[in-house]
LOKOLNU-240985 format. One record per residue (C-alpha): residue in one letter; x, y, z. Coordinates in nm, 2 decimals, padded with zeros to 4 digits. Layout:
BEGIN
+------+--------+--------+--------+
: paba :     xx :     yy :     zz :
+------+--------+--------+--------+
:    a :      X :      Y :      Z :
...
+------+--------+--------+--------+
This chain:
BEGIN
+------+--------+--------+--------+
: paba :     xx :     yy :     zz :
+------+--------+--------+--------+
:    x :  00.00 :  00.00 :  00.00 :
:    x :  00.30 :  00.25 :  00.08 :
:    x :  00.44 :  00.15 : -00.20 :
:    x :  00.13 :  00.22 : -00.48 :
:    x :  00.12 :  00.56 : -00.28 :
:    x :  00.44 :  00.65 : -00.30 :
:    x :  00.46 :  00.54 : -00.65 :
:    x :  00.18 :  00.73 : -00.78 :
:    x :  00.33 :  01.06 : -00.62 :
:    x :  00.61 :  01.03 : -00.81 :
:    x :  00.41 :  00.94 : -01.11 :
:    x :  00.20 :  01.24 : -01.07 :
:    x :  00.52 :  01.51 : -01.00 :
:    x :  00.70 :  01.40 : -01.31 :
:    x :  00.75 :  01.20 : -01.59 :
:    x :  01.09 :  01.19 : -01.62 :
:    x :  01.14 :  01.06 : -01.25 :
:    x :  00.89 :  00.82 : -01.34 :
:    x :  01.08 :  00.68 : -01.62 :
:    x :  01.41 :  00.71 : -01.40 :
:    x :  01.27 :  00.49 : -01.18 :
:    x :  01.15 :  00.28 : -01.39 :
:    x :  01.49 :  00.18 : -01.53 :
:    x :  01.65 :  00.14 : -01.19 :
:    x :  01.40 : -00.15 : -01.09 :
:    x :  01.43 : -00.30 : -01.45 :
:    x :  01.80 : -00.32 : -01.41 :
:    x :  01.74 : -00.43 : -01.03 :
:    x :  01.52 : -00.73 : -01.21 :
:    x :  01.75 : -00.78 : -01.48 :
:    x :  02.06 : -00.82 : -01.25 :
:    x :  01.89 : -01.05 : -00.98 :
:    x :  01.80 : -01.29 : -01.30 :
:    x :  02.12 : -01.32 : -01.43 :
:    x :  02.27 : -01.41 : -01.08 :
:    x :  01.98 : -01.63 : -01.03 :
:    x :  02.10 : -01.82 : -01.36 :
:    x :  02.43 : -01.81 : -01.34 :
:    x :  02.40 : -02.02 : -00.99 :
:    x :  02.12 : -02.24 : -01.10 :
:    x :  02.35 : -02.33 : -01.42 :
:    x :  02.69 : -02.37 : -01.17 :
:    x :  02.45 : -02.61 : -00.96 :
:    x :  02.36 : -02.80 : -01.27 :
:    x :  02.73 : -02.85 : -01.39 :
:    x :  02.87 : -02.99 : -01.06 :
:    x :  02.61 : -03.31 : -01.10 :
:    x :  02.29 : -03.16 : -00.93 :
:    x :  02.05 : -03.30 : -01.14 :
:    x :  01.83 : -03.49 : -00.91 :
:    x :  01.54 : -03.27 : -00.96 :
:    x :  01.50 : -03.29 : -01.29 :
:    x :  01.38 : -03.66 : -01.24 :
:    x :  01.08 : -03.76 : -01.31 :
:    x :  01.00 : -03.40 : -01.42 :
:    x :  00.68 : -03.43 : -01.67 :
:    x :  00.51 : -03.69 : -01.42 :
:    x :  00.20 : -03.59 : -01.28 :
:    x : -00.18 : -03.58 : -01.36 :
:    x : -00.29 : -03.31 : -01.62 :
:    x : -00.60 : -03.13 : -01.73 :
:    x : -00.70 : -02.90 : -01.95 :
:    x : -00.83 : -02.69 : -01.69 :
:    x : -00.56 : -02.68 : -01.54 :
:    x : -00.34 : -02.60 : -01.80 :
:    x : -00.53 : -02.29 : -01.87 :
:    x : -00.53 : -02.15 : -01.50 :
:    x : -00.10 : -02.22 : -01.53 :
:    x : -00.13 : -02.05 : -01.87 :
:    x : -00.31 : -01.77 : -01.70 :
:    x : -00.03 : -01.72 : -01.40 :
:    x :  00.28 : -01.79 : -01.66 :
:    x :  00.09 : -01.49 : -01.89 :
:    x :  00.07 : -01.23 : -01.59 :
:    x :  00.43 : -01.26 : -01.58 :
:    x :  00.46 : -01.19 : -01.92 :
:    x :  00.20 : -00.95 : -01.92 :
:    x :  00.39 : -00.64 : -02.03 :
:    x :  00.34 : -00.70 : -02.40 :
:    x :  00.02 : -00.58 : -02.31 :
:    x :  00.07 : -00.25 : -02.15 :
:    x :  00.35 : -00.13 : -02.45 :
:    x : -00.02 : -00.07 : -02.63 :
:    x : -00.09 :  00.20 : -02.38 :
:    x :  00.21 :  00.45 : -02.39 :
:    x :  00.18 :  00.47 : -02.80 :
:    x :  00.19 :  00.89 : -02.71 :
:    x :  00.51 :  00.88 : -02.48 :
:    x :  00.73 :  00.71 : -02.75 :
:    x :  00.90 :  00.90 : -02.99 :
:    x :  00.80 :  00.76 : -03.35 :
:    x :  00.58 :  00.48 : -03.22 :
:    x :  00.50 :  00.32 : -03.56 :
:    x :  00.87 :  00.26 : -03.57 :
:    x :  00.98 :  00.20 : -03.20 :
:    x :  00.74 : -00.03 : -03.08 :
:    x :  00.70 : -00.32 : -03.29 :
:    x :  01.10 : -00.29 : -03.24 :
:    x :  01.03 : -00.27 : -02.84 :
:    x :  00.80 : -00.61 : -02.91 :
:    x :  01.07 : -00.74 : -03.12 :
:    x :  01.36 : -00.70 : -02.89 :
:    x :  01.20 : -00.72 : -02.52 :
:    x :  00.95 : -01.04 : -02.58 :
:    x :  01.23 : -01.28 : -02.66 :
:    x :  01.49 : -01.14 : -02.43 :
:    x :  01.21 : -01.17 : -02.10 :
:    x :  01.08 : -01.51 : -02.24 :
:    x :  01.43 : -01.67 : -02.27 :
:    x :  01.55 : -01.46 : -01.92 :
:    x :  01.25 : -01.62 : -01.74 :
:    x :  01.28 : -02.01 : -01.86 :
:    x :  01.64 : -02.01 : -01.81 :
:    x :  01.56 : -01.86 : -01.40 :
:    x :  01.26 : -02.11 : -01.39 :
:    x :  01.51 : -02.36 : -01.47 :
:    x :  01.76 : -02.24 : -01.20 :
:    x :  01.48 : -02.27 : -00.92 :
:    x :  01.38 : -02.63 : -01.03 :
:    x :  01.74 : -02.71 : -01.03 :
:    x :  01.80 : -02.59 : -00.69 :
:    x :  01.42 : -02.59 : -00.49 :
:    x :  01.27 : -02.98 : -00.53 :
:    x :  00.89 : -02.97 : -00.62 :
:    x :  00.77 : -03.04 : -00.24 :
:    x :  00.95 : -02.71 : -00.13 :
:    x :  00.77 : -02.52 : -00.45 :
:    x :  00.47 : -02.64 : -00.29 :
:    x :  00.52 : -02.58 :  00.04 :
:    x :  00.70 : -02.22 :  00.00 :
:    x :  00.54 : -01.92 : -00.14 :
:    x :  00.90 : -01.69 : -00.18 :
:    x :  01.07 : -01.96 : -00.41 :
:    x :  01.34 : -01.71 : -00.50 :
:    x :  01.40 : -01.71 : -00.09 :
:    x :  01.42 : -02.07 : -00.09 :
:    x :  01.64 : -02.06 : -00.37 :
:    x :  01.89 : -01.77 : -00.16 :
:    x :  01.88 : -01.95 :  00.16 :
:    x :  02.03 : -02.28 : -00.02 :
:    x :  02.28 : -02.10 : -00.25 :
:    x :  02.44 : -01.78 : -00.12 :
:    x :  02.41 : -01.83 :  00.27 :
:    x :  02.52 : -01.54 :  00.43 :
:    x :  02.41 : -01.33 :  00.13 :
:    x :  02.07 : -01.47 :  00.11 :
:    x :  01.90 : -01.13 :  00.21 :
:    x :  01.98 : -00.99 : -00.11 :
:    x :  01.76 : -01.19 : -00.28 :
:    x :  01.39 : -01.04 : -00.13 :
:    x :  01.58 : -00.71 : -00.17 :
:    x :  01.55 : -00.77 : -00.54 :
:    x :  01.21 : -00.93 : -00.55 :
:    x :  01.08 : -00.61 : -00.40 :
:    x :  01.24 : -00.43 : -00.66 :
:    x :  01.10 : -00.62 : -00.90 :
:    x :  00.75 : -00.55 : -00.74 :
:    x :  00.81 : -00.19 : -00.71 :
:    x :  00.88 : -00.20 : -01.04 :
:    x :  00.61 : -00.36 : -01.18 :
:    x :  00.35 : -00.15 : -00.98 :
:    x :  00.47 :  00.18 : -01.15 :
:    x :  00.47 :  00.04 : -01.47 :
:    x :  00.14 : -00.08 : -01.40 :
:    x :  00.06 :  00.29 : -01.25 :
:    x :  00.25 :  00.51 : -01.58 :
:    x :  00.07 :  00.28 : -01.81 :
:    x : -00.30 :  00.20 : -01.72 :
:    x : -00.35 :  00.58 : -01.60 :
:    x : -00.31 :  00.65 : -01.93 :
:    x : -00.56 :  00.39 : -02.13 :
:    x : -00.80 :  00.57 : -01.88 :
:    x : -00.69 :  00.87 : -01.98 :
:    x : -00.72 :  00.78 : -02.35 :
:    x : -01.11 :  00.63 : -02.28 :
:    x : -01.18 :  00.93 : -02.17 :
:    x : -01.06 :  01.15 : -02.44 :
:    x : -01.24 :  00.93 : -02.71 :
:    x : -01.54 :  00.95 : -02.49 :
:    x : -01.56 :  00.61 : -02.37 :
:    x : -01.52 :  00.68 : -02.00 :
:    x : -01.58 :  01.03 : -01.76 :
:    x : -01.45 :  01.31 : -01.89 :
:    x : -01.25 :  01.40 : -01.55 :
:    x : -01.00 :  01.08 : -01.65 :
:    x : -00.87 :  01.33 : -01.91 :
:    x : -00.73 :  01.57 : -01.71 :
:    x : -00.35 :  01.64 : -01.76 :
:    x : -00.17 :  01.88 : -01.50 :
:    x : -00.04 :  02.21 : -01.69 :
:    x :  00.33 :  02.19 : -01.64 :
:    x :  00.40 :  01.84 : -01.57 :
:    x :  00.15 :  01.69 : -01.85 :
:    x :  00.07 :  01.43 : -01.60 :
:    x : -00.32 :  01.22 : -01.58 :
:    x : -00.35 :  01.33 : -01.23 :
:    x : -00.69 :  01.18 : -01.19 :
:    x : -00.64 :  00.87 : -01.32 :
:    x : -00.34 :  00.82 : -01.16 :
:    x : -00.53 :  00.84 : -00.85 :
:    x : -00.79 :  00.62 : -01.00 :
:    x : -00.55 :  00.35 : -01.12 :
:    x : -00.39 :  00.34 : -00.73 :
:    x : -00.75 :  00.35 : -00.55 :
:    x : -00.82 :  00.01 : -00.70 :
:    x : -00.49 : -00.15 : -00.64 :
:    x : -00.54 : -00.10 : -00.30 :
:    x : -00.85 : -00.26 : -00.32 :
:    x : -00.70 : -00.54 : -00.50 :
:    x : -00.49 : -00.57 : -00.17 :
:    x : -00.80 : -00.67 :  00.04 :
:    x : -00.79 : -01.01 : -00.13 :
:    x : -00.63 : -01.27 :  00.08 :
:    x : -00.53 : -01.52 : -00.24 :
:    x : -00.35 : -01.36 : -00.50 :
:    x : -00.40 : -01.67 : -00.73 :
:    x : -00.78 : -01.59 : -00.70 :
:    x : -00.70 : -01.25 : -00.80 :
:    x : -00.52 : -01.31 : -01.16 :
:    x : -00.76 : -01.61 : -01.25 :
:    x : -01.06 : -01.31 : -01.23 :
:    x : -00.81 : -01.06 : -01.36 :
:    x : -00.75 : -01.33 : -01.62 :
:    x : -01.08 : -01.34 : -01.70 :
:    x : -01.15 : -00.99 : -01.78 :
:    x : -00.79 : -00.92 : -01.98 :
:    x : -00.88 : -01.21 : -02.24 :
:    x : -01.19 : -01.14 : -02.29 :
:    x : -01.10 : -00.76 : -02.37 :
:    x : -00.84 : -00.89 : -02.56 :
:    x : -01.02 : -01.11 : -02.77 :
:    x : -01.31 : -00.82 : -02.83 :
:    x : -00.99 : -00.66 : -02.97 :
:    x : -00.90 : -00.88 : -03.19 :
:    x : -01.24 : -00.93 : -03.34 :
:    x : -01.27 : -00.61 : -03.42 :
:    x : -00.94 : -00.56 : -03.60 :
:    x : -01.00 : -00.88 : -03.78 :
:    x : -01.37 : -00.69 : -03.84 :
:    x : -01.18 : -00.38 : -03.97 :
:    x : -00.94 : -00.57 : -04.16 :
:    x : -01.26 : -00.67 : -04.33 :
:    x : -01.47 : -00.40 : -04.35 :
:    x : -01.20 : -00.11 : -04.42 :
:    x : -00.93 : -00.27 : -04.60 :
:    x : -00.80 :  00.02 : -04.76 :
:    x : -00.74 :  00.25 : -04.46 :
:    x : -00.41 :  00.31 : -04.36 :
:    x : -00.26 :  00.10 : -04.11 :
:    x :  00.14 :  00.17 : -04.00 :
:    x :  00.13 : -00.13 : -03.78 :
:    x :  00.00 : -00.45 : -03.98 :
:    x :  00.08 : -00.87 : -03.92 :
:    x : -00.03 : -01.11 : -04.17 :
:    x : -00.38 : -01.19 : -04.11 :
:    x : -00.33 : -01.56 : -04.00 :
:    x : -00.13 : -01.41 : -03.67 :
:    x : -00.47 : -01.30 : -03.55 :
:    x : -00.68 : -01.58 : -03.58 :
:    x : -00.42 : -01.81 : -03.42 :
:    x : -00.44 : -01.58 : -03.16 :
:    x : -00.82 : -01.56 : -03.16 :
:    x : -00.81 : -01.94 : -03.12 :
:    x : -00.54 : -01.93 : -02.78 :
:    x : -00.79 : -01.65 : -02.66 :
:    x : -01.06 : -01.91 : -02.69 :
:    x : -00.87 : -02.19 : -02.53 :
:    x : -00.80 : -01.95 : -02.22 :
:    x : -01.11 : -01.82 : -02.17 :
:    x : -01.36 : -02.15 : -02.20 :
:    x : -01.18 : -02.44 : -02.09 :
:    x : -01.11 : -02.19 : -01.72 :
:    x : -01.51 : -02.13 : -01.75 :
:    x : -01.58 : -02.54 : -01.80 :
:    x : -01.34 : -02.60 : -01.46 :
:    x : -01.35 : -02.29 : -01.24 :
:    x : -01.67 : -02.14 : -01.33 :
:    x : -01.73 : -01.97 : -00.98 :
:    x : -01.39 : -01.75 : -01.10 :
:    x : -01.53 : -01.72 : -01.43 :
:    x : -01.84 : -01.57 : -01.30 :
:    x : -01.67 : -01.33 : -01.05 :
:    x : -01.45 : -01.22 : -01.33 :
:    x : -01.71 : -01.17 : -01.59 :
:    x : -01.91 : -00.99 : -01.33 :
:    x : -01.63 : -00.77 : -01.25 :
:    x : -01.60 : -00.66 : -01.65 :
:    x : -02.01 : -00.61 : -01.66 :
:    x : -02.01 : -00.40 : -01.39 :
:    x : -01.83 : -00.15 : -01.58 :
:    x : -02.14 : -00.11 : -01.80 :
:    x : -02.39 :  00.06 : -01.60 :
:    x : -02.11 :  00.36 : -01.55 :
:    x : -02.02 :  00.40 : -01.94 :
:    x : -02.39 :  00.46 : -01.97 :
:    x : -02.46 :  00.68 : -01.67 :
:    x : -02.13 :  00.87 : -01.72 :
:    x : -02.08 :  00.86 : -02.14 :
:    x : -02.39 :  00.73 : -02.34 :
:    x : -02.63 :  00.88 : -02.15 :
:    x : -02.66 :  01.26 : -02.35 :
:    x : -03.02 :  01.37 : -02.18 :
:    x : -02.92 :  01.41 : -01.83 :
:    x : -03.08 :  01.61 : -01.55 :
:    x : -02.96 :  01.94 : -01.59 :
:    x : -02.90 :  01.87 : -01.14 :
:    x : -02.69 :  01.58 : -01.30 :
:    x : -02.49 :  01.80 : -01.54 :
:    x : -02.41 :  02.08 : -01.25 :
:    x : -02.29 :  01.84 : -01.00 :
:    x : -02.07 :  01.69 : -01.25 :
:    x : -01.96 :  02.04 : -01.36 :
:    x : -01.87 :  02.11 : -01.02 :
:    x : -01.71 :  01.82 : -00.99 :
:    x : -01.47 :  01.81 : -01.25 :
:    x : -01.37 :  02.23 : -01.21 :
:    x : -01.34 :  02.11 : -00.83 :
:    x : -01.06 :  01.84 : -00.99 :
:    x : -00.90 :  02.14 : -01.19 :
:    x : -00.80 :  02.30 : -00.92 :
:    x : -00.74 :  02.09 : -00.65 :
:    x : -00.51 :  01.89 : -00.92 :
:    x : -00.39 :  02.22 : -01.13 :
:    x : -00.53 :  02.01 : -01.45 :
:    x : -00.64 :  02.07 : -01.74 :
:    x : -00.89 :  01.85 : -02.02 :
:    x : -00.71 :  01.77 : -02.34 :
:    x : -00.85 :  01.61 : -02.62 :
:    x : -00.71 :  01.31 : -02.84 :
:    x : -00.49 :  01.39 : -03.14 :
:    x : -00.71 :  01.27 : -03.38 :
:    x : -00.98 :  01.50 : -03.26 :
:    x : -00.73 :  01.81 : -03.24 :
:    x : -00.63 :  01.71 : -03.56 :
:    x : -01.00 :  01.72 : -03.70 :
+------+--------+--------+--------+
């Protein structure tokens, strides 16, 4: 909780800092991976193999299959949120299929080879009995120097919370300007071009993500939600592709990338509903419920004229308490 508030100060004050940090915690990440590897390769070439024994036995499902996808793909998660910060990069069209290019290999190979360091090191009953692995995996290796590894898995967390902070403050703020979601999310401050308001949006409902007690409960409905989204997404590119082919499109894959897609999308989202259908419910409950506010806040253009004071008041209220301003989209300011 200190953290997220902390975090969304510095988010709010600048940019830059924002950014700073931001590389700090990435290179905290990156470092504690490598040492993590390093050992757990060492390990493996002086004979400790013993874990790897047996290693595929087990029972399997399909169900459960789909709820490890859906923990493996929140690690991942961060091709995701590159989507989002299109307006802080500096010639997007070029930079961030390179960002994809470069960063989605490099993570994927730097998390199998530390997976493979912890199952080299932790057996499977101490995976199941432990929560901190990476603690486990300190305590056995580097003795004395075993504190450093939580030191770096906070790190880590710090620095997924403000990347999670920088970049879903601004989808909000990008609803809001295309008029999908209150217009108050909009609002940038004047000098430090900052969403403000969403910022403080975005940290609200972390911390009530924090009242959960199981955080595996927490990314199965998060899961949910994302893929779902994501496969809406899809369908309506693929609906676009159709429908508009001739308008221009910087960023284009060939079409059968999509559907392949389209089909994993399917796989994660309807085997989890066959097995877990009390998460499935909770989750699709927590995407509906955005509804009724999209059409009290956004679709609805005949309000009360009691409605539209108390919201004018509301957002000039937010204009000065958080020195803001609205700004529109690009596309609009360009029209």
């Amino acid at each position: 909780s200190l953290s997220s508030g902390i975090l969304t100060a510095v988010n709010c004050i600048s940019v830059r800092w924002t950014m700073r940090i931001q590389d700090v915690f990435t290179s905290s990440k990156l470092l504690a991976l490598v040492v993590i590897i390093i050992s757990g390769i060492y390990y493996i070439c002086i004979g400790h193999t013993e874990n790897f024994e047996g290693a595929f036995e087990g029972e399997f499902s399909a169900g459960n299959i789909a709820l490890a996808f859906y923990s493996g793909l929140f690690a991942f998660g961060g091709w995701n949120y590159l989507n989002f910060v299109t307006e802080e990069l500096q010639d997007p069209y070029k930079n961030l299929p390179r960002a994809i290019w470069i960063a989605m290999p490099m993570v994927t190979i730097i998390y199998v080879m530390a997976n493979l360091a912890y199952f080299a090191v932790v057996t499977k009953s101490e995976m199941i009995v432990n929560s901190a692995v990476a603690a486990v995996f300190g305590d056995r290796l580097f003795a004395g120097w075993s504190w450093m590894i939580p030191v770096f898995v906070a790190l880590s967390t710090f620095g997924g919370v403000n990347g999670v902070l920088f970049t879903s403050a601004r989808l909000f703020a990008t609803g809001a300007q295309e008029g999908h979601m209150p217009a108050f999310f909009s609002l940038f401050h004047i000098e430090k071009q900052t969403p403000i308001p969403s910022l403080m949006f975005t940290c609200f409902f972390s911390l009530l993500m924090l009242t959960t007690s199981n955080v595996f409960d927490l990314i199965n409905y998060f899961s949910q939600t994302l893929w779902l989204s994501v496969g809406a997404s899809v369908v309506g590119m693929l609906w676009l592709r159709r429908t508009k082919p001739d308008i221009p499109r910087p960023i284009k894959v060939n079409i059968i990338i999509p559907y392949l897609f389209l089909i994993a999308i399917g796989c994660l989202v309807v085997i989890p509903a066959i097995t877990r259908p009390k998460d499935t419910a909770i989750g699709i409950a927590i995407l509906l419920s955005g509804i009724p506010v999209y059409y009290l806040c956004v679709k609805w253009k005949t309000k009360p004229d009691m409605y539209n004071c108390l919201s004018g008041c509301f957002l000039r209220f937010l204009q000065k308490l958080c020195s803001c301003i609205y700004v529109e989209s690009n596309e609009k300011m360009s029209n």
